[in-house]
N, C-alpha and C positions, 0 to 999 in steps of 0.2 A: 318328649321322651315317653314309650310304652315300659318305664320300668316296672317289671315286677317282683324282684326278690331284690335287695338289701344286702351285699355279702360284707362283713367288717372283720377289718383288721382291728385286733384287740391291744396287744404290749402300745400302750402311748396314745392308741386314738379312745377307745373306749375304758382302759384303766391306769393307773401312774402308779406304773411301776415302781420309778426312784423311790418317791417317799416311803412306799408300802414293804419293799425289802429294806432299804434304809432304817424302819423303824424295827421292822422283825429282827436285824442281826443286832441294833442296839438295847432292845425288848432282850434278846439271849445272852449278851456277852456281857452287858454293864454289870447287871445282879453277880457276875462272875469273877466282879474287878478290872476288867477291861476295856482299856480307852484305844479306840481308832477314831478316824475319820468316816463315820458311817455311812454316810449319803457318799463319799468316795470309794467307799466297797463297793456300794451296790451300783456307782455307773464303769468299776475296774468289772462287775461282771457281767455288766450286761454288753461290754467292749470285746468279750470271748465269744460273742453268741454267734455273730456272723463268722467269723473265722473256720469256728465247729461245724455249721452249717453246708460251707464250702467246701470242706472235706466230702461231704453226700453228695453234693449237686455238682463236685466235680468228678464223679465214679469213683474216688477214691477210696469211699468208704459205703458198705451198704445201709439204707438208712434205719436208721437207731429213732424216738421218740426224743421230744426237749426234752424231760423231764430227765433221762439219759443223760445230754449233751449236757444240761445247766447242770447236775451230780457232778461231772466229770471235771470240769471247769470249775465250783464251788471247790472240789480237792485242791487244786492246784490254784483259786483264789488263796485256802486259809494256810496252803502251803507260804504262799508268798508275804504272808502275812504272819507268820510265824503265831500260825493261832491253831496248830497239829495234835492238842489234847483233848481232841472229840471221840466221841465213838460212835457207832455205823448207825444206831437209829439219834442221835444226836446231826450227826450229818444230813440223814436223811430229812430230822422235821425240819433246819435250815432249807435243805432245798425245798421244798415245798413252803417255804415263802411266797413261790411264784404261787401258789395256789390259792394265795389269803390276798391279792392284788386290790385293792378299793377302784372301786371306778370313779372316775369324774362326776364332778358334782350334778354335772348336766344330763349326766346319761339314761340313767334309770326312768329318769321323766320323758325324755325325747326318744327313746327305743320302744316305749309303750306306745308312744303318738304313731309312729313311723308303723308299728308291730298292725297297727287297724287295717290300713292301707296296703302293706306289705310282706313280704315273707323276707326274716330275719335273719342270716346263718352268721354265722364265721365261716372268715377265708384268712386263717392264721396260721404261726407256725406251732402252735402250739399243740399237744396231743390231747386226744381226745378226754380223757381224766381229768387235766387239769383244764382242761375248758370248761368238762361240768361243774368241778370243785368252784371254780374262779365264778361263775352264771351261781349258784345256789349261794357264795359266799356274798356277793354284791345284789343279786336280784335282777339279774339279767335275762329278759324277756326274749331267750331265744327260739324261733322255732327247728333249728336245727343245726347241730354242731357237726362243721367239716372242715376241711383244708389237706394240711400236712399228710396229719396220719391217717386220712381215709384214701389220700391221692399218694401216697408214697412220695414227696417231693414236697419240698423247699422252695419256697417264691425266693425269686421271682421264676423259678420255673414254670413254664404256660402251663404244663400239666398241671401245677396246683389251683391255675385259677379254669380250665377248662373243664376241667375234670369237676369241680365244685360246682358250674353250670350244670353239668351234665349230670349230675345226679341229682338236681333241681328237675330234670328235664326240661331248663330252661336252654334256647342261644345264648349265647355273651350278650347282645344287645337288650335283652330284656332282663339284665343282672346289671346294677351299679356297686360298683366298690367304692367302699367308702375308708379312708384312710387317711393319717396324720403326715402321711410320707409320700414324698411327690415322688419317688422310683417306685414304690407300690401302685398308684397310679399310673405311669407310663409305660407297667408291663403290664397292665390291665388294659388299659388302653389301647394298645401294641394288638391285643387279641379279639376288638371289639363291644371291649364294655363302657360302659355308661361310668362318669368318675365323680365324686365327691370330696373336695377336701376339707377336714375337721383339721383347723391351724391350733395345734397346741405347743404356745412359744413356753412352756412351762416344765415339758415331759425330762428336758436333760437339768433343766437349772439353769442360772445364770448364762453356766457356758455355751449355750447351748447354740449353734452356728449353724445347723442344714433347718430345712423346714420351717421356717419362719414367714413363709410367705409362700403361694402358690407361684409353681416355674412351670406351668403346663395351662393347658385350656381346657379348663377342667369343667366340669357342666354344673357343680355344684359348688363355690366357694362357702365358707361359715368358721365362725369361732368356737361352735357348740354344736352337741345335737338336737339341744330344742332349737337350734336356728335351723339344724337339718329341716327337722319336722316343719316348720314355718313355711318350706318351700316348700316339700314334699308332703306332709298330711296337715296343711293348715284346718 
């Protein structure tokens, strides 16, 4: 492989999500007297994401930022949850939860290793804002944040992953993605890039049923990113 740039999926391969919203809506609501299922909120929300998502990538909607979509979806979370006595910047530092995300224990160390050798981006859905927030909150050694909201599109639309080459000035073949999700992979793949999967049997919990194991032929199998780096910048 002539890889030379890194593109990462962040929600679940480089940060955990569950716990880190989990902990923020029980961090806001306990002090408040408030008993839910926390770690259930926060996988009831992150079960909206794609759905919201499809709305844009199917023309139906023009495309809006996550940080938009997860607001929209948190309303109609604490709707349903009869937790409706917030107010608008209360709601608002809720969603920006996703902005305080911890990354995996492995990452910080293995994205430096990788960072020598390589150029680092995002290829997320995440918008540009909470990319920064999320890299300055964790320590995330990126050389450059794209995806989403530089390519107007939602993966697995090729234009998110073409278009992130392309402003690399890289082809796809000299771009690996690197990802917890094997459909993030095969529409990378699909388009000529190079693939990595970081198996994290952890990201939903218990229940956790897709992605436990790689379903493609993938050029990079690992449990970690310092095992990334082991193959790629030993």
């Amino acid at each position: 492989m002539t890889v030379r740039a890194l593109l990462f999926d962040v929600f679940g391969t480089v940060v955990d999500w569950r716990s880190s919203v989990a902990d923020e809506l029980r961090g806001f609501f306990v002090p408040r007297g408030v008993t839910r299922d926390w770690v259930q909120l926060a996988l009831d929300w992150r079960a909206m994401y794609q759905p919201a998502m499809e709305e844009i990538r199917s023309q139906g909607r023009g495309f809006v930022t996550l940080d938009t979509l997860h607001r929209e979806n948190l309303v109609k979370l604490l709707r349903a949850n009869d937790l409706t006595d917030l107010s608008a910047p209360e709601i608002d530092h809720l969603n920006h939860a996703w902005h305080r995300l911890r990354p995996w224990p492995d990452c910080v160390a293995g994205l430096t290793r990788l960072r020598a050798r390589h150029v680092l981006a995002t290829l997320s859905n995440g918008n540009v804002a909470l990319m920064v927030d999320l890299a300055r909150f964790g320590g995330l050694p990126w050389d450059a944040i794209l995806g989403a909201e530089f390519t107007r599109s939602y993966k697995p639309d090729p234009h998110a992953y073409l278009g992130t080459a392309a402003a690399l000035a890289l082809p796809p073949a000299d771009c690996m993605m690197v990802a917890a999700h094997n459909d993030d992979l095969h529409a990378a793949q699909d388009l000529g890039f190079a693939t990595a999967f970081v198996c994290r049997p952890g990201e939903y919990g218990p229940g956790q049923r897709v992605d436990l194991e790689p379903d493609g032929d993938w050029d990079v199998v690992t449990d970690s990113m310092t095992g990334l780096a082991d193959t790629l910048a030993p």
